[in-house]
C-alpha positions in Angstrom: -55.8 -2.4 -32.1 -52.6 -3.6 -30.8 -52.5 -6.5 -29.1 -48.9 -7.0 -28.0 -44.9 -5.4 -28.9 -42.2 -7.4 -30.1 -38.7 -6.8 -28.6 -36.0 -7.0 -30.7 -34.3 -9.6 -27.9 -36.4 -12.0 -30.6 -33.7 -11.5 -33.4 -30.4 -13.5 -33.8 -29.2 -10.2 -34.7 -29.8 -8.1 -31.7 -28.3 -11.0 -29.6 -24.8 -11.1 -31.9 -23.9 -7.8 -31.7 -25.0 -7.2 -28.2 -22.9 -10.1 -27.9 -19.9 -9.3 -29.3 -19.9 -5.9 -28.3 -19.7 -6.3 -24.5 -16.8 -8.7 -25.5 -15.1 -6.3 -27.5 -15.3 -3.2 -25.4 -14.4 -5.3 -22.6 -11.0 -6.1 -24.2 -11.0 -2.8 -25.9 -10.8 -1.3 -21.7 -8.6 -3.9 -20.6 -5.8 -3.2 -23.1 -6.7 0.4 -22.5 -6.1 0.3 -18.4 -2.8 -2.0 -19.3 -1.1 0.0 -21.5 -2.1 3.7 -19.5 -1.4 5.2 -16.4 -3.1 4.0 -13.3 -6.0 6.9 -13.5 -6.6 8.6 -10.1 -10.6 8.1 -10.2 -9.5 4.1 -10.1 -7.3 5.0 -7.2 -10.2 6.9 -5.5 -12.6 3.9 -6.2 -10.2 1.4 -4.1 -9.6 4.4 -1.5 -13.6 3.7 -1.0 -13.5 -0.1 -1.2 -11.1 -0.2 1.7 -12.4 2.0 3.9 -15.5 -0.4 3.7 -13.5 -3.1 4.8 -11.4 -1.8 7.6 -9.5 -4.6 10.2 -8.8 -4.8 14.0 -5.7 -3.2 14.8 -3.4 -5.7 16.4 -2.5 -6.1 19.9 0.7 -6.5 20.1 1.8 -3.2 18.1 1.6 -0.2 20.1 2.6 3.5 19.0 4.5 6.0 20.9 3.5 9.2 20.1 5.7 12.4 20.3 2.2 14.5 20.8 1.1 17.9 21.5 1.2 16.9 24.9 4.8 16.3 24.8 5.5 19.0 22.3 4.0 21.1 24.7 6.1 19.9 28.1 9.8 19.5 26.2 9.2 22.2 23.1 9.8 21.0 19.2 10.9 17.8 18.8 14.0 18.1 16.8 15.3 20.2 19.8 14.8 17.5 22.1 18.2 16.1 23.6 19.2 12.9 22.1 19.1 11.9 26.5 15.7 12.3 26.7 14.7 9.9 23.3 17.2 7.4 25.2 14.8 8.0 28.4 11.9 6.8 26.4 13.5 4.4 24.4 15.0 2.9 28.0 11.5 2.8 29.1 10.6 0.9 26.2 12.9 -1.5 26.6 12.6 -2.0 30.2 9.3 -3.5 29.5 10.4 -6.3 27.1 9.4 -4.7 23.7 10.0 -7.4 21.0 11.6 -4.5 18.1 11.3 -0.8 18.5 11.4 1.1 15.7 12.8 5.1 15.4 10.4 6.3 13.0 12.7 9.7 12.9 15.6 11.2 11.4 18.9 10.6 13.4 21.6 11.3 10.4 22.9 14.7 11.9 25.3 14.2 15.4 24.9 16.1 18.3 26.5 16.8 21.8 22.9 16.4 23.6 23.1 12.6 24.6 23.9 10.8 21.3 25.9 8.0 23.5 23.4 8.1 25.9 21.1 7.0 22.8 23.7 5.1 21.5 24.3 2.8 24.4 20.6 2.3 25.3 20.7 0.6 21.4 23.9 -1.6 21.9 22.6 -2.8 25.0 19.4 -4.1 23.7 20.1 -5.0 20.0 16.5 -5.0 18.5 16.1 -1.0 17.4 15.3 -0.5 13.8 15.9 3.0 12.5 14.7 5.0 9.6 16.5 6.8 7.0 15.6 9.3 4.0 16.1 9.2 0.2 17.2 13.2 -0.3 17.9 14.3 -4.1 17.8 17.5 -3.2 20.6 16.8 -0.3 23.8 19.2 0.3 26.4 17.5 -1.6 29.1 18.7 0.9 30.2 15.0 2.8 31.9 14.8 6.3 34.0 12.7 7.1 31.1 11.5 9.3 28.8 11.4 6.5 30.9 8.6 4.7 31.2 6.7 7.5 27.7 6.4 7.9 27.3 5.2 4.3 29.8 2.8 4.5 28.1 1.2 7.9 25.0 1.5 5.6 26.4 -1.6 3.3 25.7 -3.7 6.2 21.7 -3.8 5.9 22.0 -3.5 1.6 21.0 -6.6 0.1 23.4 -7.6 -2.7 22.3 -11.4 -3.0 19.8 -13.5 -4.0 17.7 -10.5 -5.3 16.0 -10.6 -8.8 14.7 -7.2 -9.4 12.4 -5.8 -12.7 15.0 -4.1 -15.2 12.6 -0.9 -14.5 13.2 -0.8 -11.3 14.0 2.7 -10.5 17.7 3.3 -9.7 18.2 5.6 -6.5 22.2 7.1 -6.3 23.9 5.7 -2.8 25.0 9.3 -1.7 21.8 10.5 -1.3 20.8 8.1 1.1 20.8 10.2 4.6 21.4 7.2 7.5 21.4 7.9 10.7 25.1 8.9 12.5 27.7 6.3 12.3 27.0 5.0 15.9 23.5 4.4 15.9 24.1 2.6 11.8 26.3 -0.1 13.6 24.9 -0.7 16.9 21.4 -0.8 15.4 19.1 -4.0 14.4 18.3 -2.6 10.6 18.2 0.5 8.7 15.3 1.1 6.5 14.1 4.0 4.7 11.1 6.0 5.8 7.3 4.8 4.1 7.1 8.1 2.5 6.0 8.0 -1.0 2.4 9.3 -2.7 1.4 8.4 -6.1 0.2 11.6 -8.3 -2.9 12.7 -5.8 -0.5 13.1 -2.9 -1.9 9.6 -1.7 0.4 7.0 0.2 -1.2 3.4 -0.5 2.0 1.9 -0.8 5.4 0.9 0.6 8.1 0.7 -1.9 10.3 -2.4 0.0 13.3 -2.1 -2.4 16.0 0.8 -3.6 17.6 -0.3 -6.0 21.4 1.5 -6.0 25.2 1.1 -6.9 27.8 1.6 -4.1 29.7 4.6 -5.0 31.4 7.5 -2.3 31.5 10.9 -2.9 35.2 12.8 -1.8 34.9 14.1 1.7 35.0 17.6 2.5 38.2 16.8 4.6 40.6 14.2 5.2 39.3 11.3 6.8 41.6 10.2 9.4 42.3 7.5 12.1 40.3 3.9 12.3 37.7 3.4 9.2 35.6 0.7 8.3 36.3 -0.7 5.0 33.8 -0.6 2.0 33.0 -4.1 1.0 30.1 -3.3 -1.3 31.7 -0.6 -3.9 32.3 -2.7 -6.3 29.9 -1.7 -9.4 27.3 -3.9 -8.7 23.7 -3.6 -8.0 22.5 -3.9 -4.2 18.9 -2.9 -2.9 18.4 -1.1 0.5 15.4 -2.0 2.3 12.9 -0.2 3.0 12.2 0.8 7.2 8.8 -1.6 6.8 10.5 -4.8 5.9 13.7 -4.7 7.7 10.7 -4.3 11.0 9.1 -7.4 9.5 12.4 -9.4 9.4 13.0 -8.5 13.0 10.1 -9.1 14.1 10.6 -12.8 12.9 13.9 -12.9 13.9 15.4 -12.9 10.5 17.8 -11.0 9.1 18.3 -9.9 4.9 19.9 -13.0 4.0 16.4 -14.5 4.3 15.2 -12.2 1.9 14.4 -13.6 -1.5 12.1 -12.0 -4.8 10.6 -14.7 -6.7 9.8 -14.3 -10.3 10.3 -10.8 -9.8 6.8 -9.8 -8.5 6.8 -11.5 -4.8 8.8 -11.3 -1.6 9.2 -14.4 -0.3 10.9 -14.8 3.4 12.9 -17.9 3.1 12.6 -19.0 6.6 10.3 -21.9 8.0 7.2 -19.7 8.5 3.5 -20.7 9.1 1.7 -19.7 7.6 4.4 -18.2 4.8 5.5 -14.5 4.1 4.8 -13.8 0.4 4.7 -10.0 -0.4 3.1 -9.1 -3.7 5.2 -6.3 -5.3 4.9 -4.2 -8.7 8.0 -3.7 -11.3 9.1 -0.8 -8.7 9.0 -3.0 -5.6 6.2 -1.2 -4.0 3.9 -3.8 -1.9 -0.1 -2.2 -1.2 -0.5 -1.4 2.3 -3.5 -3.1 4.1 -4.6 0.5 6.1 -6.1 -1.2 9.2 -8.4 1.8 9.6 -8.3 5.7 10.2 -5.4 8.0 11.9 -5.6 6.8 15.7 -6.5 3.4 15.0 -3.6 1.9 17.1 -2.6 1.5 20.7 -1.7 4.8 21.3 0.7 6.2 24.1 1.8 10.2 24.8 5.9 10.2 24.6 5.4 12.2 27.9 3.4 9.9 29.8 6.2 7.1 29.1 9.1 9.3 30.1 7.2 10.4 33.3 6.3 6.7 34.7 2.8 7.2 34.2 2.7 4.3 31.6 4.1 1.5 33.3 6.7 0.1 30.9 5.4 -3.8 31.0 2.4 -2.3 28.9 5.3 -3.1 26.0 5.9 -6.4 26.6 6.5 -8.6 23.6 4.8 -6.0 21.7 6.5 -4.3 18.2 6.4 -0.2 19.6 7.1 2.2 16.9 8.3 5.8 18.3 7.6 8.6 16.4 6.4 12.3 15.7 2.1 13.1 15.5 2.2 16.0 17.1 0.4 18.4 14.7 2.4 21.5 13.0 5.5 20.2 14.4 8.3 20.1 11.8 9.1 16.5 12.6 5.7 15.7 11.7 5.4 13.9 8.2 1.7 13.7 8.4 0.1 11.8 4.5 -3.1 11.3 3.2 -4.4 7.7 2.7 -7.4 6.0 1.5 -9.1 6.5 5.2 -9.9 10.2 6.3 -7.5 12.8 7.8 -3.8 12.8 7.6 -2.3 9.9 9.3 1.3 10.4 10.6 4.5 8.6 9.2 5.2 6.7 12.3 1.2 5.2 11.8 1.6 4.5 8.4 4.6 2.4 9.0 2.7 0.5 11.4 -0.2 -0.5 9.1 2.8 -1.4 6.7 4.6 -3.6 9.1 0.9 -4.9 10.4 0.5 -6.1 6.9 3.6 -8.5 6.7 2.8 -9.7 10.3 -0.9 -10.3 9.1 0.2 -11.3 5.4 -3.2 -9.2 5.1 -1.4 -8.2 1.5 -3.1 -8.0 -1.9 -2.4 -7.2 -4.9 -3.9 -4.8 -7.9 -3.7 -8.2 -10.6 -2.2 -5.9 -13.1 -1.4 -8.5 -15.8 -4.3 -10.1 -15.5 -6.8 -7.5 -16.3 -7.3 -8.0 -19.7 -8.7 -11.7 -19.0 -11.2 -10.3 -15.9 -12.6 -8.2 -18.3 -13.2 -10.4 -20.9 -14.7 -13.0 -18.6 -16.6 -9.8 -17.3 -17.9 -8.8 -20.9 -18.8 -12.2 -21.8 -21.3 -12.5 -19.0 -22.6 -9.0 -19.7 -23.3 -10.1 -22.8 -25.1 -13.3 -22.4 -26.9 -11.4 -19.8 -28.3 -8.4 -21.8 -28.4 -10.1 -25.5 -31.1 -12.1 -23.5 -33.5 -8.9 -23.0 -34.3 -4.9 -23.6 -35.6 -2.3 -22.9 -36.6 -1.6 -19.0 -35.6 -5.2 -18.0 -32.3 -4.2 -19.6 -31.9 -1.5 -17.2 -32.8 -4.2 -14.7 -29.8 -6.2 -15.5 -27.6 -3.9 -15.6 -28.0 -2.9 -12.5 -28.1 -6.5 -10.8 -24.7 -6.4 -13.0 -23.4 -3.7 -11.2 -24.4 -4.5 -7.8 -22.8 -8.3 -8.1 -19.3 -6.6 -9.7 -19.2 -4.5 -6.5 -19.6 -7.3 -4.7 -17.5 -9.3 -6.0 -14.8 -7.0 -5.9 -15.7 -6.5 -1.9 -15.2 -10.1 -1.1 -12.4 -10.4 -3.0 -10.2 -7.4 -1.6 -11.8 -8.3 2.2 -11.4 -11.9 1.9 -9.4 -12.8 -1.3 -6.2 -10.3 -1.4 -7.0 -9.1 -4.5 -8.4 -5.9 -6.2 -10.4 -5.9 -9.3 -10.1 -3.2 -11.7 -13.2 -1.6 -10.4 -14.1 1.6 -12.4 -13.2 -0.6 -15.9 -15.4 -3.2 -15.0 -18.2 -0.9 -14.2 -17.5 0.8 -17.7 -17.6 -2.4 -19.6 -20.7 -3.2 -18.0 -22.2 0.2 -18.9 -21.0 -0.1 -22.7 -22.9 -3.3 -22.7 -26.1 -1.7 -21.7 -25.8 1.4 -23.7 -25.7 -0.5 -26.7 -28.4 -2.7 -26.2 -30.6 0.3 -25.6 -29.2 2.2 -28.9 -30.6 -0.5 -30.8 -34.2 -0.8 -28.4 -34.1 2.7 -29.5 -33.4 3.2 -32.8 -33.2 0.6 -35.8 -34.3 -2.7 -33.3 -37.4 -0.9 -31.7 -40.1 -3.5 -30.5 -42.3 -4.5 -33.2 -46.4 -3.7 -32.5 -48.5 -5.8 -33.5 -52.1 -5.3 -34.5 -55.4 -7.2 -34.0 -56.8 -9.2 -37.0 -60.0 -7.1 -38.3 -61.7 -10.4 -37.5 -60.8 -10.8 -33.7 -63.4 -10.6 -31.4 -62.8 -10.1 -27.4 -64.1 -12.1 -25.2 -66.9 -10.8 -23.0 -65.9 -9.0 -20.1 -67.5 -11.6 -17.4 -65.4 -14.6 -19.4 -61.9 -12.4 -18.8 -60.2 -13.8 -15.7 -57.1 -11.7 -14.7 -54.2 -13.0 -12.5 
């Protein structure tokens, strides 16, 4: 008769290599996730983490959309006159917008209003344009062309930055910046948020471009008056990205006030409370804090501005960021993010700039992966050397439940994301090998009633 079973929990050998297992294959996954490619379930497991903490959008941003409604009364956008863009823009402006930002392409001139456009920026002095990064550019230069670039050195950053040697290097000439005109009269250039890791998702804004002033020969002579190049000189200088030169105007700073410290923060140098300090990666790319799904903003139809039906003091103090959402427009650059449907370009950059004014940033914690996981496997161990068998299972899943949330409250509270998927793995590998040996060479131990035991009679058996 057996009276009880013996888990192997019992043995000092059971406990040491449950142990020292979940330590080991915790490090063994943390070197692992160090030394390999950011997998794309990882990415899909903090795609689902922040879409479980999503944020208010803020009050004072405010989108204006070029949307099928005004695709539909002035046709595709890139045949709009420049004169009707200066009509919204005016309107914009008339209401006391703090920065407006041309989320579009204005590198190509045109006899359709471009001084109307032109002088509507001069006048105000707070428009931030975008730009692109083309490799795949026409090499032919205009006369034109160079003079853009060479208005372009006046928003590259060639001091006080301290950039990862593996910084990517992007060639100057391939840099499309909007016309001459609207370069110089402008508040900042920036280049468009844009870039998706390998899934085709865009979680981040890559702040720096790292380059080397050079000019390519024009395609004719370049005559009369000509700025002069100040910046050719062989040395590294970073162009900013559209995001953060919006950030620095929106606190009234300027790139001289832009610093990188240790080579893995952005720091505003300015008197700020509380401070700006951007979390970047070896390729200058900060996380962007996606406040919520496409639509999430203050939203207003390009049309209804031009018309008057949106009174313009709805803009007052407020950062506005013009741009194209109508859908299969070709000025459309609609991404996927880590919330559903495909949010435009002009949206993404404002959840980009949203997270500077915020300083809602976090960061991944790369370097420190290895140690998490260690700390991670430690308590694992202690946990599960402890028991086996179905309270094992038990453990493991209170295990589970208090690494998700843990790494909840930290990304929603703390600005940090914890190598989800890895810790969940090294939690597993814990477990699995505390049941291999429940299973197979520690199996509980029966044991059997003497020959000489007697029960008790049934009335003398009290049960609980």
């Amino acid at each position: 008769m057996i009276i009880q079973k013996i888990g192997p929990e019992r043995l000092l050998s059971y406990r040491a290599i449950v142990f020292i297992a979940a330590v080991l294959f915790a490090i063994a996954l943390g070197v692992l996730a160090v030394h390999s490619p950011r997998a794309i379930p990882e990415a899909k497991a903090e795609d689902a983490l922040a879409r479980l903490a999503p944020r208010a959008a803020r009050a004072d941003v405010a989108i204006v959309a070029m949307d099928d409604a005004s695709v539909a009364k002035y046709g595709p956008i890139k045949s709009w006159p420049r004169s009707l863009l200066a009509q919204g823009l005016s309107k914009i402006e008339d209401g006391g917008a703090k920065v407006a930002v041309l989320d579009l392409a204005l590198d190509k001139r045109t006899q359709t209003g471009d001084s109307d456009l032109w002088r509507t920026m001069a006048n105000h002095k707070n428009v931030v344009l975008g730009m692109s990064y083309d490799a795949t550019r026409d090499q032919t230069y205009t006369p034109d062309d160079i003079r853009s670039l060479v208005f372009l050195e006046k928003y590259a950053i060639a001091d006080k930055l301290t950039l990862d040697k593996r910084n990517q290097v992007f060639q100057y000439p391939l840099f499309e910046p909007p016309v001459s005109d609207f370069t110089g009269s402008s508040a900042g250039v920036g280049v468009f948020v844009r870039e998706t890791e390998p899934d085709d998702t865009l979680r981040s804004a890559r702040l720096f471009y790292r380059s080397t002033v050079t000019y390519p020969p024009a395609s004719a002579p370049i005559r009369g008056k000509f700025p002069t190049s100040n910046l050719a000189d062989g040395a590294p200088v970073a162009l900013p990205n559209l995001a953060l030169v919006t950030a620095l105007r929106v606190y009234d700073l300027d790139k001289d006030f832009v610093q990188v410290v240790s080579g893995d923060t952005v720091h505003f140098n300015a008197k700020l409370d509380p401070p700006v300090d951007a979390p970047i990666d070896n390729q200058g790319r900060m996380l962007i804090r996606y406040y919520g799904a496409p639509g999430h903003y203050i939203t207003y139809s390009f049309a209804d501005v031009v018309s008057g039906k949106v009174k313009p003091d709805v803009f007052k103090n407020k950062v506005v960021f013009l741009g194209a959402t109508a859908a299969g427009d070709a000025a459309t650059d609609a991404r996927t993010t880590p919330f559903p449907g495909q949010m435009p370009r002009v949206e993404v950059t404002a959840n980009a700039v949203s997270t500077f004014m915020d300083r809602s940033f976090y960061s991944r914690y790369e370097g420190r992966i290895v140690p998490i996981l260690l700390v991670l496997g430690v308590v694992a161990g202690l946990s599960l050397m402890l028991v086996s068998g179905v309270r094992s299972t038990m453990i493991a899943i209170v295990l589970l439940l208090a690494w998700f949330a843990l790494s909840y409250a930290l990304y929603a509270f703390g600005h940090v994301m914890l190598p989800i998927l890895p810790g969940v793995a090294a939690i597993l590998a814990a477990y699995l090998i505390s049941m291999l040996l429940f299973l197979g060479p520690m199996r509980p131990v029966a044991l059997e009633a003497s020959p000489m035991y007697v029960p008790p009679p049934a009335d003398k058996v009290h049960t609980v």
